[in-house]
N, C-alpha and C positions, 0 to 999 in steps of 0.2 A: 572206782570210777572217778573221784574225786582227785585222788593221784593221775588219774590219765588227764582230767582239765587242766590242771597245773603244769604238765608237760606242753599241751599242748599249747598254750597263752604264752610259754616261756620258748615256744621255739618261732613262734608267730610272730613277733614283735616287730621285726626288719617287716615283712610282707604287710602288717598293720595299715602305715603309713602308706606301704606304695598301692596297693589296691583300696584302701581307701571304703573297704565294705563293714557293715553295721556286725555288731558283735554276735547276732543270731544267724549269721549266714558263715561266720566263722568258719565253721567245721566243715563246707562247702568248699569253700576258698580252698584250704589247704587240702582237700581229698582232690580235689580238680587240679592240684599242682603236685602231687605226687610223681606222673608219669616225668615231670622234669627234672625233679631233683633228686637227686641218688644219695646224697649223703647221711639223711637219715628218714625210714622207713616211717612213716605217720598213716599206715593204714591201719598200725594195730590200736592207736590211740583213739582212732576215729570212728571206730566199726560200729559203737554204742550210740553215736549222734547219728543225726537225720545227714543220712547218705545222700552223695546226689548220683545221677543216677547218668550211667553212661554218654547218653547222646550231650548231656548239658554239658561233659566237657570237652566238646571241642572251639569253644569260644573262652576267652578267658578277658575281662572288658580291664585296661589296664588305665590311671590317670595320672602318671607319671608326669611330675615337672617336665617343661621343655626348656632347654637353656635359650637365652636373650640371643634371639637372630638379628643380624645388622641391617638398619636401615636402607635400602637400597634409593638409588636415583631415577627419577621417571623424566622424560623429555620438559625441555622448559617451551621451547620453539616449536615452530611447525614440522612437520615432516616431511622428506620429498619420497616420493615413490616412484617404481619403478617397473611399468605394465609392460609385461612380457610376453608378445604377440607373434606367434612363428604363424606365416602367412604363404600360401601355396595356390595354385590355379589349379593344377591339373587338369581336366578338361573344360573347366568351367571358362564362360565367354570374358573378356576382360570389362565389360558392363556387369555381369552378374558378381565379380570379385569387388569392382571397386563399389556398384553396391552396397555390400553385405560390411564395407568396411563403414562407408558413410552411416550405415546406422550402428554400428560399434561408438561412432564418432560423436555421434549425436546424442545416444543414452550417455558419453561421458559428460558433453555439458551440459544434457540434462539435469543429469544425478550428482553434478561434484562442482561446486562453486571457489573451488581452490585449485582449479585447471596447472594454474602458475606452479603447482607445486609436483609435478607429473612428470613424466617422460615416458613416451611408447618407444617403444625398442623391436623395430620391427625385424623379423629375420628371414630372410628371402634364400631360396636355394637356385646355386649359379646355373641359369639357362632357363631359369621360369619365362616360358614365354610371354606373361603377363606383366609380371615386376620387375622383371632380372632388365630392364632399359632407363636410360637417362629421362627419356621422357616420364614413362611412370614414378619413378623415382621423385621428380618434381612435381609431380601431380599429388601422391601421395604427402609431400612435404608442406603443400600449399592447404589439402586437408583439413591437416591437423593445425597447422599453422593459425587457419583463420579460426581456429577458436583458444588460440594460446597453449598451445599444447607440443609440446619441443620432439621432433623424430631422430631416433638416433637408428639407421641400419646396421643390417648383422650379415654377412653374405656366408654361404656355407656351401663347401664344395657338396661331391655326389654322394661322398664318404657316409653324411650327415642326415641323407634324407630318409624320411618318416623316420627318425631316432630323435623324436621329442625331446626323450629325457635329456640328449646327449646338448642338444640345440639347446633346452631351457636354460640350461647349466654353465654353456659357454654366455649367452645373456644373461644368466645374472650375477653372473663374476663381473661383465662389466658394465652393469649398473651399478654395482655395489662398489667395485675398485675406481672407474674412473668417473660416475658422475654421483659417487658419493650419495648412494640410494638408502634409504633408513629404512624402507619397507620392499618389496618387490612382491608381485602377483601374476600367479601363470595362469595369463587369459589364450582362447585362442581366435581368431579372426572371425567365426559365427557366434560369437555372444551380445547379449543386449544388456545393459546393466537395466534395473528396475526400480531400485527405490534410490530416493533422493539423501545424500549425505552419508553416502555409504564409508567414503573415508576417515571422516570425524568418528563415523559409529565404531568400525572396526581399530581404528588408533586408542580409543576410550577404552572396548574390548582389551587389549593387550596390555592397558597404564590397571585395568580392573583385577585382570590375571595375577601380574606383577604384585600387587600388592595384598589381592588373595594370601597365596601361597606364600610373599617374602621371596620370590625369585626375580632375578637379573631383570632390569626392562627388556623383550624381546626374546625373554625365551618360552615361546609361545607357537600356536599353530589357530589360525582363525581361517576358516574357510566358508566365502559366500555359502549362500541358501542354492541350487542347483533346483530350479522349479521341474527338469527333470527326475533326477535325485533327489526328495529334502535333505536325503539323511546319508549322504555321502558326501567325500569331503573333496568334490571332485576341482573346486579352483581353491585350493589352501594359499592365505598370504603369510609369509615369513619376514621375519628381522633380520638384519645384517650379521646378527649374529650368530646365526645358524652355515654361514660362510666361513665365520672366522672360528666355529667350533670344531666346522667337518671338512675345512677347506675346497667342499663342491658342494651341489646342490645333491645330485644323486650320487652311490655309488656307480663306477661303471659297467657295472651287471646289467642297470636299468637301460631300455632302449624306449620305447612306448606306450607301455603298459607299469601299473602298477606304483607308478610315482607318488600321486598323491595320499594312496589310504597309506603310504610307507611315511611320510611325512607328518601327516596325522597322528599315525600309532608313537613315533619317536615321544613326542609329548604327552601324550594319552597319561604316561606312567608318574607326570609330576603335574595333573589337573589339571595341564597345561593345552590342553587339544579341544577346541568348541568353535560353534558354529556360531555365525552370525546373530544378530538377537534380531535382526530384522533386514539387511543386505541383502537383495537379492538379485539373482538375473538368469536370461533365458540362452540354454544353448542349442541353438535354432537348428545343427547339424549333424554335433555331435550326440553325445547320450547315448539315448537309446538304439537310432540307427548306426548304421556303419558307417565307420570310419571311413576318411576320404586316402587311409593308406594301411598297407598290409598289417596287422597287428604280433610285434614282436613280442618274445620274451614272457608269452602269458603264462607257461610253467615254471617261471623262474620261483624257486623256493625262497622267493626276499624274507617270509615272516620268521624263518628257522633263524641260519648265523648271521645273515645282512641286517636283519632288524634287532638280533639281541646287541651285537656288535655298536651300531650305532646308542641304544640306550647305553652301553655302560661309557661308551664314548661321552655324551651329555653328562651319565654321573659323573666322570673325570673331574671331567672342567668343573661341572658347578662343588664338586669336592673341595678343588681348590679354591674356587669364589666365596665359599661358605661355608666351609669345614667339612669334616668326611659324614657327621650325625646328615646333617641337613641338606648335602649334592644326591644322596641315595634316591633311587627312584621310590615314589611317597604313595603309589597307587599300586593297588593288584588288579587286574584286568581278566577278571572272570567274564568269561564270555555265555551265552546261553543257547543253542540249536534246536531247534523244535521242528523236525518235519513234519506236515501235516498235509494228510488227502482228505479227513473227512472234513476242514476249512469251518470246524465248528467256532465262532465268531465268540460266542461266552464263552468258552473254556481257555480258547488262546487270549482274551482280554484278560484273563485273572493271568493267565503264566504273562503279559506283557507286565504286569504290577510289580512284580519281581522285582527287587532291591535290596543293599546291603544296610545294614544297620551304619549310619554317616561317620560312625568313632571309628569304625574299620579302614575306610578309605579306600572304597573298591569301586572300580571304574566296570560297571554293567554293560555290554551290548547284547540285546536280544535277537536273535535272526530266527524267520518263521520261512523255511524253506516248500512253498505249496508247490505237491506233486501232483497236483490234476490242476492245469492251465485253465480248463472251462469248469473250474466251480464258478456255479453262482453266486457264491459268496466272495467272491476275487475280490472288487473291490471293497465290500467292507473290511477285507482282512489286510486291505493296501490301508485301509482308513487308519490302522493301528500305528504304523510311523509315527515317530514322533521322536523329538529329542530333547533331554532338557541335560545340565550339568552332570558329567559323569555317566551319562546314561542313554542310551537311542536304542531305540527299535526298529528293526528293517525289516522289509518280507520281499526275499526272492523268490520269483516263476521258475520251475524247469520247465522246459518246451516241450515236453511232453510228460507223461507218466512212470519215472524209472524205477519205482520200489524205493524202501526204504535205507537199501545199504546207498544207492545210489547218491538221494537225497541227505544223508546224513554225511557225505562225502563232500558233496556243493555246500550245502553249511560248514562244515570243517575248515575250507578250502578257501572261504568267504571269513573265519572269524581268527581275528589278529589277536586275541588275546591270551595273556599267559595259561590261564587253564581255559579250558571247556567243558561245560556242563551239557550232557545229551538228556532230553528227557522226549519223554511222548507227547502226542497232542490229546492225547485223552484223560492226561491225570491231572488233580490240583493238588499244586505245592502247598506244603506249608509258607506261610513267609518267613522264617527262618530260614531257610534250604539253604540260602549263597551265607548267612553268616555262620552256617556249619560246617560248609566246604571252605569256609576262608579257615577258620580255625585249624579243618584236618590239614591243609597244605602245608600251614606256618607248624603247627606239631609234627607233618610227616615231611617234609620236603622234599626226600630222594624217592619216594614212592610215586607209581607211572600209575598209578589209578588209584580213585579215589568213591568206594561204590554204597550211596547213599539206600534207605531203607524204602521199597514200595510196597504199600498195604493196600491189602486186600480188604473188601467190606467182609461182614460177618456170611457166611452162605445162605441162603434163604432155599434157595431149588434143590430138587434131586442133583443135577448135574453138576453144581455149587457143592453142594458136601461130596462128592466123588471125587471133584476134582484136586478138593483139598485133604482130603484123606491120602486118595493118594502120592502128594507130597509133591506132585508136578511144579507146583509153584513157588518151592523150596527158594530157590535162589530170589527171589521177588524181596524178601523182608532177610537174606542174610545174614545183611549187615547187624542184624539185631542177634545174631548166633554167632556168628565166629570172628575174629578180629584182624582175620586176611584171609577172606574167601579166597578161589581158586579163579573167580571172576565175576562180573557186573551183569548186570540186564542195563541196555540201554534205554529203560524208561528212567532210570535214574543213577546216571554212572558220571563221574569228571574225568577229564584226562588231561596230558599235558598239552598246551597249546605251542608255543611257539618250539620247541624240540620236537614236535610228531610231524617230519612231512615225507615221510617214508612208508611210514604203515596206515592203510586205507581197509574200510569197511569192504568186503569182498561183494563183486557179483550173480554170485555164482547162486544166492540164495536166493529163498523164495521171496517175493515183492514184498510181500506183508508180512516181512520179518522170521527168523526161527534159525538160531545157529551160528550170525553173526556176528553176535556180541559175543559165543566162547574165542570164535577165530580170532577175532581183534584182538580180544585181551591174551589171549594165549601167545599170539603171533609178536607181543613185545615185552610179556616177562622175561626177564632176564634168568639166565641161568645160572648155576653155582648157589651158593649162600644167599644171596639177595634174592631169591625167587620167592620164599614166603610173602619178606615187605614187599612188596612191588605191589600187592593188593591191598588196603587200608578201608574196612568197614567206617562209613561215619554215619551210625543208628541217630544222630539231629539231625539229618540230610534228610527231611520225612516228602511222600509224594503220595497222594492216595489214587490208586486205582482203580476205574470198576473194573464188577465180571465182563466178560465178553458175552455176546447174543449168542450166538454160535460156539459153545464150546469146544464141540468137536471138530468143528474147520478150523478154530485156532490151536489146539495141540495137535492137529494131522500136519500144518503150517511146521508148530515146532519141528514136530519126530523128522517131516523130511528136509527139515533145515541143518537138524544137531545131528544128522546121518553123514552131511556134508564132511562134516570135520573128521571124520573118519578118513577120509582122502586128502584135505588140506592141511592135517596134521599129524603125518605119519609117524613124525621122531616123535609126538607127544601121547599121541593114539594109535600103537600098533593093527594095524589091519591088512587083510589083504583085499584084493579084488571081488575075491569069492566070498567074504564076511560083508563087506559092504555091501554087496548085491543081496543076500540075503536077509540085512535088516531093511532095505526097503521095503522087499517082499511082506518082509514080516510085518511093516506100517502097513502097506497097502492095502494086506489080507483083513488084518486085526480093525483096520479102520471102517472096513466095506460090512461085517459080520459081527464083529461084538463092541461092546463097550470098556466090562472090565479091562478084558486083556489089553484090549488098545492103552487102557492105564498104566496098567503093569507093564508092557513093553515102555510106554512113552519114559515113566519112574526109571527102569535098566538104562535105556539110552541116555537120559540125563545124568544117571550117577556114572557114568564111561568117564565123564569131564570133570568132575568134582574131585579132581586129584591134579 
């Protein structure tokens, strides 16, 4: 034994220093970095010390020197900006247009006592009955005029209309090229600005960023308070230097949708993407209602190659502005989905708590996707929004009731982050959960799931011991058995975020879940040799869940959920027509007249998948 200590103190030495842990966790340290090093085996030295025990190693907390980052430069001067306003009648009376401009006009010299330092950039499409004449044109000019306020027009053939993105983009190339714009901001013709000093606040915001992190002045993403949205980054302002990184504003996929949360996420990955600490304003037309033009492009898959494309685009350049250590993108953007019908207001406040441990550096969104429109508890669970550094919670309405494949699809669909976490609305996490799925990623990387452990209480009832006898609930705590299940329960599964916009939660199953989670995961392991990893148990990934009330309506839920996949996965689950049809039968019968069997059969069915 004495001889094993001495081996091990003598191989320890280099890792000492860089981990930085007390001489009684020693043995800890090096068992928890075994899986990394190959060159020499230290589980047989270690077997005799206090083990650590599976789930604790998927975090390893490291405090490695950082090399000297270079000073960077923040503005000495004022800033000029540049509000970029695409302006439209469409039916509207030319009294009701200029209007809704006059009070755009008025919350400006309300809220901003550096007017001089501004320019509206209006941009009109040619033949607007309202704008598109000499006369409006002067009328609009005189405006803005009488409160010091400079107009530059944009005029834009037919090519151009309702293609926001396309119109933002040509205006802020020339604010940026020809009236030498240090900020610019995509408003649109129905906003009210709210609070007073919003440009000082948000210019401070970005000189705050910059010196945060040691990144460039302006490479950043600040988007007003949206008192429709809080927690959307629906009018984002940018620096000039997001021009001279990506030589446009959007790519040109974008038409009119999807601009802003793509502008957001780019920064999201260097701390660099936050909301106002207090700017705010109202968008009197847009938001919530309809758009006053047909909405393009809303499938467009920007969060796959358009938005990884543009991050390593950012790490380029800040590569070369700051060396290759320091341009890398510095956040992991674990995302969290949580559908929820039963709109239970304490159990979704504990999963809103959810956070990474701060030495990680993990950028949180939580999305609570409610599938029943008229719970009563709507708006307490709207109450839950909220946003602070690295961190916000949203909660989207479906309009009506779609089940949970549905739901967990509008979440998906909804979160820009590199991984995503599914979990239930009825379980409570551990608070480690996100810093053991940070671990597994940075340990597994090439792996497509990622399936954390759900426990079950102890069984108290007859139908609690039945059900756990018979084994049904096998795949619930896997993770704690095998070291690449064959797949996850989505009460507590990760997946890949910005690479998954191909493969979706299927319909086909029942509302209340049962069969989904094998299709999903089944439908994108990969084949060949990598088919084992592609699943990666993380037993620290903990989530507890109760029993169900109704046990029997929720494994009846399963059996004709996991029957599904018998027809949606023929090359994986041979079947035919006449086998399928008869394990229905066989749920149907077994669930109307007995108990055990229904067991037994439910236990056969499940083990069909566990290959």
């Amino acid at each position: 034994m004495y001889r094993n200590m001495k081996h091990i103190y003598k191989r320890s030495r280099r890792w000492w220093h860089i981990c930085s842990y007390l001489p009684g966790c020693l043995a800890q340290v090096l068992l928890s970095r075994i899986p990394l090093y190959d060159d020499h085996d230290l589980s047989t030295p270690v077997q005799n010390l206090n083990w650590q025990p599976m789930d604790m190693r998927e975090v390893c907390k490291w405090t490695c020197r950082q090399p000297m980052q270079p000073q960077l430069p923040t503005p000495s001067g004022p800033c000029k900006w540049g509000l970029l306003v695409p302006i439209c009648s469409r039916s509207s009376s030319e009294e009701d247009c200029f209007k809704k401009l006059t009070q755009f006009r008025d919350s400006l010299q309300r809220t901003c006592s550096e007017t001089q330092h501004l320019m509206v950039h209006l941009g009109i499409d040619h033949g607007d009955t309202v704008y598109d004449t000499p006369k409006a044109k002067e009328r609009l000019r005189g405006m803005f005029g009488d409160v010091g306020l400079p107009v530059e027009f944009h005029m834009f053939t037919a090519g151009y209309r309702g293609r926001l993105c396309w119109i933002w983009d040509r205006m802020a190339q020339a604010a940026v090229n020809k009236h030498a714009a240090d900020f610019f901001v995509l408003f649109g013709d129905d906003i009210e600005l709210r609070t007073e000093g919003w440009k000082q606040e948000i210019e401070q915001q970005f000189v705050a960023i910059s010196k945060r992190y040691n990144l460039p002045f302006g490479i950043a993403c600040v988007a007003f308070r949206d008192e429709a949205f809080p927690v959307f980054p629906t009018f984002p302002v940018l620096h000039r230097l997001h021009l001279e990184i990506f030589k446009r504003l959007f790519p040109k996929e974008f038409i009119n949708q999807h601009g802003d949360p793509y502008l957001f996420e780019i920064y999201r990955r260097w701390g660099a993407s936050e909301f106002a600490v207090t700017a705010a304003l109202c968008n009197t037309v847009g938001g919530a209602d309809d758009a006053r033009y047909s909405k393009c492009g809303t499938g467009l898959p920007w969060r796959d190659s358009l938005l990884t494309t543009a991050i390593e685009t950012l790490s380029a350049w800040l590569q070369v502005k700051l060396g290759t250590e320091h341009g890398r993108a510095r956040f992991t953007c674990i995302d969290i989905v949580c559908p929820t019908y039963r709109c239970d207001v304490s159990r979704l406040k504990n999963i809103s708590m959810l956070c990474a441990s701060p030495e990680y550096k993990v950028s949180t969104q939580i999305l609570f996707v409610v599938d029943k429109p008229d719970s009563s508890n709507l708006a307490q669970v709207k109450a839950l929004e909220q946003w602070t550094a690295n961190k916000h919670v949203r909660v989207y309405v479906n309009p009506q009731n779609l089940g949970a494949s549905e739901a967990r699809n509008a979440g998906h669909a909804q979160s820009f982050g590199d991984y995503v976490v599914f979990i239930d609305d009825d379980v409570v996490p551990e608070a480690t959960l996100l810093d053991a799925y940070f671990g597994a990623v940075k340990r597994h990387p090439k792996a497509r799931f990622w399936v954390g452990a759900t426990k079950l209480p102890a069984p108290q009832t007859l139908m609690q011991h039945a059900l756990a006898a018979c084994r049904m609930t096998f795949f619930y705590d896997v993770a704690e058995r095998m070291p690449n299940p064959p797949w996850g329960v989505t009460a507590n599964l990760c997946v890949r975020g910005r690479t998954q916009n191909d493969v979706w939660f299927s319909n086909i199953f029942p509302k209340t879940g049962g069969g989904e989670d094998i299709d999903y995961c089944l439908r994108q392991k990969p084949s060949s040799t990598d088919r084992d990893s592609a699943v990666v148990a993380v037993p620290g990934a903990v989530v507890h869940h109760p029993f169900w009330t109704n046990i029997l309506k929720q494994v009846a839920g399963w059996a004709a959920g996991d029957v599904k996949c018998l027809e949606t996965l023929p090359h994986i689950i041979p079947s035919t027509q006449s086998q399928t049809g008869l394990r229905q039968f066989c749920v149907w019968h077994c669930c109307r007249h007995s108990t055990i069997p229904f067991f037994a059969l439910g236990l056969w069915l499940k083990g069909s998948f566990a290959s």
